[in-house]
Predicted model as a PDB file, atoms N, CA, C, CB and O in Angstrom, pLDDT in the B-factor column:
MODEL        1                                                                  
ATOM      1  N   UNK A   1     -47.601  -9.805  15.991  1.00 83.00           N  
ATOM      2  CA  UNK A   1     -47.048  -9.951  14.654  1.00 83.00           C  
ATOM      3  C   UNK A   1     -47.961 -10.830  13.790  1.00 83.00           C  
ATOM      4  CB  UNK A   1     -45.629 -10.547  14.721  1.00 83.00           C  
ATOM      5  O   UNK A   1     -48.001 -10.578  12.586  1.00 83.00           O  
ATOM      6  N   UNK A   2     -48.959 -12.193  14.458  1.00 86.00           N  
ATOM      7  CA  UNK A   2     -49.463 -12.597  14.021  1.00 86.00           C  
ATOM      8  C   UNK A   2     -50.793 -12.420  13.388  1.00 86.00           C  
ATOM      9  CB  UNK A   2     -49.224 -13.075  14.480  1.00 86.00           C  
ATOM     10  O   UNK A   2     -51.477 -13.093  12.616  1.00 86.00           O  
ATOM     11  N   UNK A   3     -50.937 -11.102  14.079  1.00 92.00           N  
ATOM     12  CA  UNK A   3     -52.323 -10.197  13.801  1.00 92.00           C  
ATOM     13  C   UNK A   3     -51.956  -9.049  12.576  1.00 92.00           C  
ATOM     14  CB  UNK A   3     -52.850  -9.255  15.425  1.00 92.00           C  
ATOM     15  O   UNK A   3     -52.816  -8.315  12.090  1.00 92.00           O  
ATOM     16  N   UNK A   4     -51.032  -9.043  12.319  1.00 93.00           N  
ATOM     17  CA  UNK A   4     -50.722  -7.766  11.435  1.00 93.00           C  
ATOM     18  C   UNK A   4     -50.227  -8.905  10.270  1.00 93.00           C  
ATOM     19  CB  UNK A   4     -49.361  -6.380  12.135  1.00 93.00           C  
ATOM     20  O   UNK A   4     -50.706  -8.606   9.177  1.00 93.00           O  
ATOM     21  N   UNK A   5     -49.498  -9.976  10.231  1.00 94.00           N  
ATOM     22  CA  UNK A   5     -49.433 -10.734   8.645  1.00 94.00           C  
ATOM     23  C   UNK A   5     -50.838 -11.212   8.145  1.00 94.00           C  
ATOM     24  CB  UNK A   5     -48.415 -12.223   8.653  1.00 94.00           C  
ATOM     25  O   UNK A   5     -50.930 -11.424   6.936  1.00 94.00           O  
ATOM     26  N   UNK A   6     -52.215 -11.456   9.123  1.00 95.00           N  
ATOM     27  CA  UNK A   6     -53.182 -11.474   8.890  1.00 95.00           C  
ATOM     28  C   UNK A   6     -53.982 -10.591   8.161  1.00 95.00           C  
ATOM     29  CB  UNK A   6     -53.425 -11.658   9.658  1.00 95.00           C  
ATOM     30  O   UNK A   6     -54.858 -10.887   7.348  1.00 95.00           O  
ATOM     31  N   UNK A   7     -53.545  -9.290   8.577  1.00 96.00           N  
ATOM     32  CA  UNK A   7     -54.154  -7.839   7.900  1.00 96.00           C  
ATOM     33  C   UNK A   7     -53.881  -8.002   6.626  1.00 96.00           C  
ATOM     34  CB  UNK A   7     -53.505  -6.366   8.378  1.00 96.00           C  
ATOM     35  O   UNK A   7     -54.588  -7.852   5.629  1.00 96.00           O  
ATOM     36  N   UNK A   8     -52.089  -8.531   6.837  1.00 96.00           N  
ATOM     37  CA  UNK A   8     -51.961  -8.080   5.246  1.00 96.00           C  
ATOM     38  C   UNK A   8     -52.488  -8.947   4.612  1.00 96.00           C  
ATOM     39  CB  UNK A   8     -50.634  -7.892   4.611  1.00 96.00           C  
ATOM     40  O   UNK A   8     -53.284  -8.562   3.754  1.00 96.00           O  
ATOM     41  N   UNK A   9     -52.278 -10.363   4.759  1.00 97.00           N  
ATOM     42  CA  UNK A   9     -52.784 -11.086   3.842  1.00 97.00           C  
ATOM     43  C   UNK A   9     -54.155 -11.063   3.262  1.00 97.00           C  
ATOM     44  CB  UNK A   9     -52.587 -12.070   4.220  1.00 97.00           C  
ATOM     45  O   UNK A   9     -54.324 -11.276   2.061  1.00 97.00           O  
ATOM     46  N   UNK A  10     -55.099 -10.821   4.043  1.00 97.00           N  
ATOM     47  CA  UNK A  10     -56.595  -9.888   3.664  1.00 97.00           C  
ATOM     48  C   UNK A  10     -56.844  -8.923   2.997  1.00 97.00           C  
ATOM     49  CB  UNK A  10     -57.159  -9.352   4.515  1.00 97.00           C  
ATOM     50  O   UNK A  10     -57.874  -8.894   2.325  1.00 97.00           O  
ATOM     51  N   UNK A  11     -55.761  -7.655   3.020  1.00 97.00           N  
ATOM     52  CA  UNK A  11     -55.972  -7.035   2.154  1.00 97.00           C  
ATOM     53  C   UNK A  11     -54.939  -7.528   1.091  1.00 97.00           C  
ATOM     54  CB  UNK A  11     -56.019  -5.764   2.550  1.00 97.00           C  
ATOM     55  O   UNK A  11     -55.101  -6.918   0.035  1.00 97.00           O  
ATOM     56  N   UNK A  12     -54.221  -8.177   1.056  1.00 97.00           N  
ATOM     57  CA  UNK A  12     -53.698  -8.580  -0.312  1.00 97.00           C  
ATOM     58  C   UNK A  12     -55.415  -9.667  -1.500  1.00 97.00           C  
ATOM     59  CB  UNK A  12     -51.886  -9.951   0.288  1.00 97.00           C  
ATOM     60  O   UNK A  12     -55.571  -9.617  -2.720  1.00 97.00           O  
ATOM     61  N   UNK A  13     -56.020 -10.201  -0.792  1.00 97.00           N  
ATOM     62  CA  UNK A  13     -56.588 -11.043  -1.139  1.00 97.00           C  
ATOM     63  C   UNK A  13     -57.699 -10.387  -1.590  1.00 97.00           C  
ATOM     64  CB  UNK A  13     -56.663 -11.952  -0.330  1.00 97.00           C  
ATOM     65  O   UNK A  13     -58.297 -10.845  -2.564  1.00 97.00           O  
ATOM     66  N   UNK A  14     -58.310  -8.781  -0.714  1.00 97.00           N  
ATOM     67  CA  UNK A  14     -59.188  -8.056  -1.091  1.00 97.00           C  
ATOM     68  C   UNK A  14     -58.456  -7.289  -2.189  1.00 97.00           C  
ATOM     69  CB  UNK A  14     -59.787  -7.337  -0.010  1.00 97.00           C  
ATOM     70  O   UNK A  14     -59.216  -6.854  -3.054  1.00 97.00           O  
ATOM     71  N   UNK A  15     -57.678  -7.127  -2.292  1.00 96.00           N  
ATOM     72  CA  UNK A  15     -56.804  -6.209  -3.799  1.00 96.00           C  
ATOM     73  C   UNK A  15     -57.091  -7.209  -4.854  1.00 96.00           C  
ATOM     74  CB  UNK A  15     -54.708  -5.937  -3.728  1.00 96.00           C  
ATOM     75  O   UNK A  15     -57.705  -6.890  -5.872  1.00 96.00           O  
ATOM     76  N   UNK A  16     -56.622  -8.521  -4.616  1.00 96.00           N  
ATOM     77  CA  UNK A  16     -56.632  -9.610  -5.916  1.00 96.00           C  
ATOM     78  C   UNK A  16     -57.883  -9.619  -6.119  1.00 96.00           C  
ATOM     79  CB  UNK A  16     -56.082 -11.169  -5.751  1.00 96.00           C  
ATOM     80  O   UNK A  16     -58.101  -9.285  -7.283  1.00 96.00           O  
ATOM     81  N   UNK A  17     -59.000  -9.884  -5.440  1.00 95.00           N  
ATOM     82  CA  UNK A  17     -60.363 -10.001  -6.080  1.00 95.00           C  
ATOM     83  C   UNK A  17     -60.611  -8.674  -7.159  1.00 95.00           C  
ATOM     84  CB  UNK A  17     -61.572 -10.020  -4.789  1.00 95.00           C  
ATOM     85  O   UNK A  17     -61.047  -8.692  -8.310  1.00 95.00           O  
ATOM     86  N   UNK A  18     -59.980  -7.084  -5.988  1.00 92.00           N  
ATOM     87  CA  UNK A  18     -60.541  -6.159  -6.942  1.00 92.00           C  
ATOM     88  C   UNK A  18     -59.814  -5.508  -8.063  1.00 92.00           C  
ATOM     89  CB  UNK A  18     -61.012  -5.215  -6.272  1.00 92.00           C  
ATOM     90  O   UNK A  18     -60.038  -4.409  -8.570  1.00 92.00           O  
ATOM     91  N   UNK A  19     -58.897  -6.390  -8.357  1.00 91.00           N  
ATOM     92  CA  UNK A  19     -58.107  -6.217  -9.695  1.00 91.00           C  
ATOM     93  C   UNK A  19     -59.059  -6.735 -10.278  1.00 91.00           C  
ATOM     94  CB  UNK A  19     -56.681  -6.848  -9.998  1.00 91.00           C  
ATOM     95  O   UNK A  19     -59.451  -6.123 -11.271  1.00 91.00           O  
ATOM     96  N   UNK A  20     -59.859  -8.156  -9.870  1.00 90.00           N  
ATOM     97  CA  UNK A  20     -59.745  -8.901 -11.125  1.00 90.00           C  
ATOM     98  C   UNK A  20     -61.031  -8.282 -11.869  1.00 90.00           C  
ATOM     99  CB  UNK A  20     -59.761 -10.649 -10.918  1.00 90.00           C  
ATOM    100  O   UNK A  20     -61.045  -7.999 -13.067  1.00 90.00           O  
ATOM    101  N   UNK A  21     -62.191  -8.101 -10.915  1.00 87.00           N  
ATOM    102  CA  UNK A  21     -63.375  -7.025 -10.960  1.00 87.00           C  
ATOM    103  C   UNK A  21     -62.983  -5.838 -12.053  1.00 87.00           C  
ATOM    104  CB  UNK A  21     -63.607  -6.291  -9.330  1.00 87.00           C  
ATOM    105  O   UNK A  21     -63.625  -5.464 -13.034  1.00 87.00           O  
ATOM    106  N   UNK A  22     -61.777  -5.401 -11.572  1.00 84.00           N  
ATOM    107  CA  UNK A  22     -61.626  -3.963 -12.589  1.00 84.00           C  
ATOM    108  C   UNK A  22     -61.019  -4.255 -13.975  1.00 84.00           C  
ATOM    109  CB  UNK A  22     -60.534  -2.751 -11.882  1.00 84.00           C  
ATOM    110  O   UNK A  22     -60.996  -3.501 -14.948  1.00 84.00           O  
ATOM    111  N   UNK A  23     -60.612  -5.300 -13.882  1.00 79.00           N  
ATOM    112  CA  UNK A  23     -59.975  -5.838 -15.036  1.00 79.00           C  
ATOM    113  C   UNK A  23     -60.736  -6.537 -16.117  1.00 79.00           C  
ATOM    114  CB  UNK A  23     -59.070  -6.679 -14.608  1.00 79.00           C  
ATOM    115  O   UNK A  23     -60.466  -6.556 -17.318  1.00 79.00           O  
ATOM    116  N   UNK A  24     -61.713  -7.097 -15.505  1.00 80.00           N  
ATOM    117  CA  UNK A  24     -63.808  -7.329 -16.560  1.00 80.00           C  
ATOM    118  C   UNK A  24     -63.767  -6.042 -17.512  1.00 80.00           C  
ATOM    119  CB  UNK A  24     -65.940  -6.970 -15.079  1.00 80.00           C  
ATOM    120  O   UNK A  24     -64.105  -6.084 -18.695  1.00 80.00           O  
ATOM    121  N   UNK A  25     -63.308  -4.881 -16.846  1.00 76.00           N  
ATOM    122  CA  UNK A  25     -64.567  -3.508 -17.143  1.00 76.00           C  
ATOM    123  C   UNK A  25     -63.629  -2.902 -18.033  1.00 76.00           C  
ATOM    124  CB  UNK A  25     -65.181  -2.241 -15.635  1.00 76.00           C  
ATOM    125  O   UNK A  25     -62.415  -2.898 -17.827  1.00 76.00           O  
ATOM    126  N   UNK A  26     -64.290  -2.300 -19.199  1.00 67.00           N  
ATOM    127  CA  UNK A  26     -63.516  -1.711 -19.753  1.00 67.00           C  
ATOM    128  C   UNK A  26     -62.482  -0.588 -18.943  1.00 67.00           C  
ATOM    129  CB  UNK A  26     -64.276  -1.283 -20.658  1.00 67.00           C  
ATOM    130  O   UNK A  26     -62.790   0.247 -18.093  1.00 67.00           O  
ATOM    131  N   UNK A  27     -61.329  -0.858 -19.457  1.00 64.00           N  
ATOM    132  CA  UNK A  27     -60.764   0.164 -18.687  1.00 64.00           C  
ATOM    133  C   UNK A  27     -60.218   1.459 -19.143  1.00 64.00           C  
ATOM    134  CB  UNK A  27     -59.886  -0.352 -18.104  1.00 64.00           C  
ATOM    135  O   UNK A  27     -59.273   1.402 -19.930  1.00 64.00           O  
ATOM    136  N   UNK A  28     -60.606   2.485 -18.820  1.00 67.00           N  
ATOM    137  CA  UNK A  28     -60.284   3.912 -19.192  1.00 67.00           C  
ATOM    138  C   UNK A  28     -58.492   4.433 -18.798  1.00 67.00           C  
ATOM    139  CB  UNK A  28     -61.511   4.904 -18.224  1.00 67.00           C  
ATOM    140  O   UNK A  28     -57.821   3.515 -18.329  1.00 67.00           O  
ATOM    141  N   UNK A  29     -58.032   5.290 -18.905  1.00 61.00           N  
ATOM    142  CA  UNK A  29     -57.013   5.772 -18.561  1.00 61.00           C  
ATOM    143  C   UNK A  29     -56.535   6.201 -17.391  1.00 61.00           C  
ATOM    144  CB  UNK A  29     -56.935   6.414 -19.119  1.00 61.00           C  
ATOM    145  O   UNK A  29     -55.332   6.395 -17.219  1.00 61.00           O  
ATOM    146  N   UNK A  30     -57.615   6.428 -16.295  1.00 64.00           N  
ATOM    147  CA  UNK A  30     -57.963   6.367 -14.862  1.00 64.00           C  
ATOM    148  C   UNK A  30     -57.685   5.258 -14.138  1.00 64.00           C  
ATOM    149  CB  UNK A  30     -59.211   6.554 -14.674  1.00 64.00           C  
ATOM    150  O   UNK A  30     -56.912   5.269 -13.180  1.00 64.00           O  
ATOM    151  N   UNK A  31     -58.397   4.077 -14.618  1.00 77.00           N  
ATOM    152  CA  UNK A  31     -58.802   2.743 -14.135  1.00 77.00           C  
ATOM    153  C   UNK A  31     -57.069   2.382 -14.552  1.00 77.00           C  
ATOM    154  CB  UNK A  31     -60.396   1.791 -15.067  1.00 77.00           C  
ATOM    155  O   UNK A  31     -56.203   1.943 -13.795  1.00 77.00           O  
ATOM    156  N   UNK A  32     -56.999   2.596 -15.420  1.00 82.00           N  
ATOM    157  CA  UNK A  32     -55.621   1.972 -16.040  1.00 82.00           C  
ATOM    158  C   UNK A  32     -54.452   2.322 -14.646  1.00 82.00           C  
ATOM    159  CB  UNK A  32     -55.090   2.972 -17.851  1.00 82.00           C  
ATOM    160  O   UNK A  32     -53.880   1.509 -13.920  1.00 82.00           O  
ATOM    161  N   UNK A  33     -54.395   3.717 -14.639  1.00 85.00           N  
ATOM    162  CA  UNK A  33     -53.708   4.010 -13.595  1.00 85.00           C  
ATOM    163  C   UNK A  33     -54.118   3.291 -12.235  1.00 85.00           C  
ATOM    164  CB  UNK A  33     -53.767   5.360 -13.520  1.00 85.00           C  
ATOM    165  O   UNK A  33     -53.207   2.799 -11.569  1.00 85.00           O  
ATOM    166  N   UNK A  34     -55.223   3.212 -11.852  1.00 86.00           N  
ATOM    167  CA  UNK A  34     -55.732   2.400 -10.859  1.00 86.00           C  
ATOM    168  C   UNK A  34     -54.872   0.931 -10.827  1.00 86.00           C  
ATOM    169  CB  UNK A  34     -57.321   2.227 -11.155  1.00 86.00           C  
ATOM    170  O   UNK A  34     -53.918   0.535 -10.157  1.00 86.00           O  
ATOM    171  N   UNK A  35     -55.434   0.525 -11.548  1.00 88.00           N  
ATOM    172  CA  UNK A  35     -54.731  -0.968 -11.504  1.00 88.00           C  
ATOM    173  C   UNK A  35     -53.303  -0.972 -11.614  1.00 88.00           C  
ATOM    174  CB  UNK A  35     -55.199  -1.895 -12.661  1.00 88.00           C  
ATOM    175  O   UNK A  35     -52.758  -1.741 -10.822  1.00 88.00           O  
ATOM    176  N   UNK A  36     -52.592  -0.369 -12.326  1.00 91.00           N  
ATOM    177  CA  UNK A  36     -51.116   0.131 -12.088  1.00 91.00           C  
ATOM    178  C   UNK A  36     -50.781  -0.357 -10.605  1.00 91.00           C  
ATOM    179  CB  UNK A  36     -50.958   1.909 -12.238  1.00 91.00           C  
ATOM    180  O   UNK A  36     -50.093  -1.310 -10.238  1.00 91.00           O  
ATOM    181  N   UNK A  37     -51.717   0.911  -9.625  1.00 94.00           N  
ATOM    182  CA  UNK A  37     -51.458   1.538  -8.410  1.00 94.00           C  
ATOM    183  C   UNK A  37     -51.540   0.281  -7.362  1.00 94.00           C  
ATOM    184  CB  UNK A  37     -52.541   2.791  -8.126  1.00 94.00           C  
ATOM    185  O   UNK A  37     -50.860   0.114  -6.349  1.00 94.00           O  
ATOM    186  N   UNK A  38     -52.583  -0.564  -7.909  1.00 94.00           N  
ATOM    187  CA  UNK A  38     -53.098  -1.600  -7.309  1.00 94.00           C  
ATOM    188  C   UNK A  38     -52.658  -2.835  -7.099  1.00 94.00           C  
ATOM    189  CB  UNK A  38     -53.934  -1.739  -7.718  1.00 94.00           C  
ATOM    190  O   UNK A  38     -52.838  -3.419  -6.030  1.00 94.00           O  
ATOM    191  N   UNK A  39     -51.878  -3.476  -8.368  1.00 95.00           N  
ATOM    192  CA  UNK A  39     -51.055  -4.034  -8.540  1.00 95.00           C  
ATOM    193  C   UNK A  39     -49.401  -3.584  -7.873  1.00 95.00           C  
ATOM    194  CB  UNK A  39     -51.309  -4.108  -9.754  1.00 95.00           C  
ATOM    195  O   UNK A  39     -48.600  -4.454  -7.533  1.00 95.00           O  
ATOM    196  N   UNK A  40     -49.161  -2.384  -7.793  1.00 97.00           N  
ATOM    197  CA  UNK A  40     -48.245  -2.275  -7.354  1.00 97.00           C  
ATOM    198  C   UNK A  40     -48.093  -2.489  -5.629  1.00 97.00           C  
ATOM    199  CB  UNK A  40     -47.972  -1.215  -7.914  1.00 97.00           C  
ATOM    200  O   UNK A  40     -47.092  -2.989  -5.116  1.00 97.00           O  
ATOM    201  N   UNK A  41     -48.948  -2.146  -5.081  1.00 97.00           N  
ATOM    202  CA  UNK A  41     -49.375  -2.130  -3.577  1.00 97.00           C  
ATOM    203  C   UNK A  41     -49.434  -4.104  -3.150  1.00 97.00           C  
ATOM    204  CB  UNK A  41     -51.319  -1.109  -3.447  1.00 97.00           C  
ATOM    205  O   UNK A  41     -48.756  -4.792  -2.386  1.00 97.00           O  
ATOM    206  N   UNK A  42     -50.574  -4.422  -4.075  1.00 97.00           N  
ATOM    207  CA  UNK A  42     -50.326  -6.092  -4.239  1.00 97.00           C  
ATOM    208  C   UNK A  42     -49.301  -6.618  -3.880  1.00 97.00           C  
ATOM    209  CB  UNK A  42     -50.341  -6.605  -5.448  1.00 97.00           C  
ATOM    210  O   UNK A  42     -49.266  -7.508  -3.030  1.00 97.00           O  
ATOM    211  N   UNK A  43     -48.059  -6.037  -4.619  1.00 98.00           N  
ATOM    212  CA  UNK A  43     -47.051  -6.516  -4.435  1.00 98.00           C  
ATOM    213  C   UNK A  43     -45.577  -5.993  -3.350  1.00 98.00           C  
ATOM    214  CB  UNK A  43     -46.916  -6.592  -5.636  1.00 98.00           C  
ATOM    215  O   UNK A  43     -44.488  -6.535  -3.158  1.00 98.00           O  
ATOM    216  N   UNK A  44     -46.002  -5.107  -2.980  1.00 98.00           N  
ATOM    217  CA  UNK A  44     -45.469  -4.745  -2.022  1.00 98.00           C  
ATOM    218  C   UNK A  44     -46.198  -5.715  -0.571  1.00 98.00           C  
ATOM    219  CB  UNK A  44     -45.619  -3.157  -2.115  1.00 98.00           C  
ATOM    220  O   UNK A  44     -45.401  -6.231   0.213  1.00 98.00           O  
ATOM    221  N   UNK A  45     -47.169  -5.821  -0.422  1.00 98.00           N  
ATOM    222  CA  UNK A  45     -47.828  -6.873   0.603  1.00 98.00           C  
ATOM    223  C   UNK A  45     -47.447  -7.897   0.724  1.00 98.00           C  
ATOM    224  CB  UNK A  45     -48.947  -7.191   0.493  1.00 98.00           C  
ATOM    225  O   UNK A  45     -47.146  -8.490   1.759  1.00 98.00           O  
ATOM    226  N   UNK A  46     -47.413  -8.239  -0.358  1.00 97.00           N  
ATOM    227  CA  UNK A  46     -46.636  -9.624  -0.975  1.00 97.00           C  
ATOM    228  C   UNK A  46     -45.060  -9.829  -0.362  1.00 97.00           C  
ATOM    229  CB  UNK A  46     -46.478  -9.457  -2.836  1.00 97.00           C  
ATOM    230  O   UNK A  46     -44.693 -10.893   0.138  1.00 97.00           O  
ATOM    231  N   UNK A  47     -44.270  -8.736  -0.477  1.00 97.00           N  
ATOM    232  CA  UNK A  47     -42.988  -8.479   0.341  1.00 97.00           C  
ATOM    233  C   UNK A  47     -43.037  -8.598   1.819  1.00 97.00           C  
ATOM    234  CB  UNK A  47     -42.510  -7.142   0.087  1.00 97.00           C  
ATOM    235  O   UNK A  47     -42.168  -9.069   2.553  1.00 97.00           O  
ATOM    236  N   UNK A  48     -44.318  -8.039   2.180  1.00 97.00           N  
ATOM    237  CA  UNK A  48     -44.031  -7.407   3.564  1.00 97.00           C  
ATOM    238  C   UNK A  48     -44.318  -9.005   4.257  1.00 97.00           C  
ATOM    239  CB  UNK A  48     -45.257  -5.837   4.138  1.00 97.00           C  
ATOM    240  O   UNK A  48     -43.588  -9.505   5.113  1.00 97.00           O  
ATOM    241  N   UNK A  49     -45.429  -9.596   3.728  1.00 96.00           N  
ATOM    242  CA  UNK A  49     -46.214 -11.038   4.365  1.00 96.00           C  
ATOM    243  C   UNK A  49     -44.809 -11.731   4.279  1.00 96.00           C  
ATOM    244  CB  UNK A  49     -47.750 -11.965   3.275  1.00 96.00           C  
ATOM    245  O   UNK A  49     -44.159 -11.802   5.323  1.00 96.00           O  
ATOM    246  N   UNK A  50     -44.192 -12.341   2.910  1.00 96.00           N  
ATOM    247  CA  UNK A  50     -42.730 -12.766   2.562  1.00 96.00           C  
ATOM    248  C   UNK A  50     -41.835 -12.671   4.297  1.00 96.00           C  
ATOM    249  CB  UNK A  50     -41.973 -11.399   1.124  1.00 96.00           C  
ATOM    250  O   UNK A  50     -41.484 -13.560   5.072  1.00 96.00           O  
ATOM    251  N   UNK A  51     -41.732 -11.226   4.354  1.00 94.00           N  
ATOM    252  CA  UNK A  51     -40.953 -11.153   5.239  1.00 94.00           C  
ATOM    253  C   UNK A  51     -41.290 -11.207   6.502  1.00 94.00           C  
ATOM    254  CB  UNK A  51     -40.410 -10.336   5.069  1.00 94.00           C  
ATOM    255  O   UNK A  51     -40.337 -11.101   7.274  1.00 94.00           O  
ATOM    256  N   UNK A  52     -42.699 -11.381   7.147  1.00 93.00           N  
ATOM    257  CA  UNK A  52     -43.398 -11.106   8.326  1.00 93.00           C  
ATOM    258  C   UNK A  52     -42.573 -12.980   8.761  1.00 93.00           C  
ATOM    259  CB  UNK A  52     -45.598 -10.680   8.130  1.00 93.00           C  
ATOM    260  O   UNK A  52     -41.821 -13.504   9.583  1.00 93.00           O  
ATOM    261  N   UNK A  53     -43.572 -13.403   7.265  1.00 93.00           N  
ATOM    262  CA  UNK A  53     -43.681 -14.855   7.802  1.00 93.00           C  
ATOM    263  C   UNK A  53     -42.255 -15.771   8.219  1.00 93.00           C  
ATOM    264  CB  UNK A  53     -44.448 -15.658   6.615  1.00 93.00           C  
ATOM    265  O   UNK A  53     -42.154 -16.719   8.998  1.00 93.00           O  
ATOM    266  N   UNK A  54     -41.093 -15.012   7.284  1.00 91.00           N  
ATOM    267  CA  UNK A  54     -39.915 -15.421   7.792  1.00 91.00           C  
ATOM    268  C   UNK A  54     -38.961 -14.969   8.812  1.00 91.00           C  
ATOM    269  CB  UNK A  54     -39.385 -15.479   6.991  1.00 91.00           C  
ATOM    270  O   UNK A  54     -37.814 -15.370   9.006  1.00 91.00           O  
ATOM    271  N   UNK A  55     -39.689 -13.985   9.486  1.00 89.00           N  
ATOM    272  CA  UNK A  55     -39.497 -13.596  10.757  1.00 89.00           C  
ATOM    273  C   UNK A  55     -40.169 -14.251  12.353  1.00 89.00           C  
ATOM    274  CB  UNK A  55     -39.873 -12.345  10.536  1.00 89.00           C  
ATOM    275  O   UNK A  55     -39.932 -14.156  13.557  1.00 89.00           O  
ATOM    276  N   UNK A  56     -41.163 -14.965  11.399  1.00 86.00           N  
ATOM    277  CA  UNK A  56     -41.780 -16.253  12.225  1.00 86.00           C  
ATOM    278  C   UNK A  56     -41.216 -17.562  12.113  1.00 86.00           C  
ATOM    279  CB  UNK A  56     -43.149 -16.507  11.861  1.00 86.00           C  
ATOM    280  O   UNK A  56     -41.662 -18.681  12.365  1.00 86.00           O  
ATOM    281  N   UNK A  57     -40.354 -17.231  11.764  1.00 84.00           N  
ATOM    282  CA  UNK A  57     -39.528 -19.008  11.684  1.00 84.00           C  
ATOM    283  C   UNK A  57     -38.501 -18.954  12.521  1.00 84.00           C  
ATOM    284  CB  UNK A  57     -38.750 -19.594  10.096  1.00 84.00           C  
ATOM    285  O   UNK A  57     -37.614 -18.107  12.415  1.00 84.00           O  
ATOM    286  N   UNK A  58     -38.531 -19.858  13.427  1.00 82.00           N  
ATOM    287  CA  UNK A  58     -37.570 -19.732  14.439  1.00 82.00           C  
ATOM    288  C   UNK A  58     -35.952 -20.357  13.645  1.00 82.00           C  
ATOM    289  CB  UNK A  58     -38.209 -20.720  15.911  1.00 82.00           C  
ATOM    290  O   UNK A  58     -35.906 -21.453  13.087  1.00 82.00           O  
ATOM    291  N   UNK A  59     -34.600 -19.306  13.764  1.00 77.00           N  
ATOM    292  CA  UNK A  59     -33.893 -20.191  13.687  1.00 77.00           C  
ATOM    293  C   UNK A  59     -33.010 -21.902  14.010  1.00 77.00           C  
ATOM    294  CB  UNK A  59     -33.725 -19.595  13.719  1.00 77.00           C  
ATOM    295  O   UNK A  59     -33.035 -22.326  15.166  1.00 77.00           O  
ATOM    296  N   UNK A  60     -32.678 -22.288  13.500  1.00 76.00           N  
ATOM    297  CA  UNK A  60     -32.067 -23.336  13.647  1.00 76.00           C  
ATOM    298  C   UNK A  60     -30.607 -23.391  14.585  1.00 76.00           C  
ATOM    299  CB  UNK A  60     -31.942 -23.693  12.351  1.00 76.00           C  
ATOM    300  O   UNK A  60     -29.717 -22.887  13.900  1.00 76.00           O  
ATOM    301  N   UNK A  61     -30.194 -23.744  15.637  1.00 70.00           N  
ATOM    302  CA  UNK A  61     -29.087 -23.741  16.181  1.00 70.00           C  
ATOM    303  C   UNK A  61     -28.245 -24.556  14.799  1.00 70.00           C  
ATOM    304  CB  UNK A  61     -29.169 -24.457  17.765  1.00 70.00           C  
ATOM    305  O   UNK A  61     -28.833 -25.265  13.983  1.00 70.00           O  
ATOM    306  N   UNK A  62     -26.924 -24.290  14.782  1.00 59.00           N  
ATOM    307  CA  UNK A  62     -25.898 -24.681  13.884  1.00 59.00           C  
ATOM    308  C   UNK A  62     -25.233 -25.796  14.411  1.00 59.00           C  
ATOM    309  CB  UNK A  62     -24.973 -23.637  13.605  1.00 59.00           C  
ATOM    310  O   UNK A  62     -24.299 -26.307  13.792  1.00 59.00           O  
TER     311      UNK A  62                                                      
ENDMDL                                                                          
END                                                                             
């Protein structure tokens, strides 16, 4: 589990760099959709890490 919140977090971090890259360049109606697509995926990673990592927290006895 600890090898796969790693993945994601890498490619979340390789997405953020290449937003920000595409986001310099003028952007066409393509690119536009791109970053849409890109941003949206971003944030779905963002969910999945969210939830990896709180599946790594051991509960608390009550």
């Amino acid at each position: 589990m600890t090898r796969r919140l790693a993945g994601l977090r890498q490619e979340h971090r390789d997405l953020d760099t290449a937003i920000a890259r595409l986001a310099l360049l003028d952007i066409d109606k393509n690119d536009d959709l791109t970053l849409k697509r890109m941003k949206k995926r971003k944030l779905w990673l963002k969910d999945c890490i969210a939830q990896l990592e709180s599946a790594l927290i051991p509960d608390e006895p009550a």
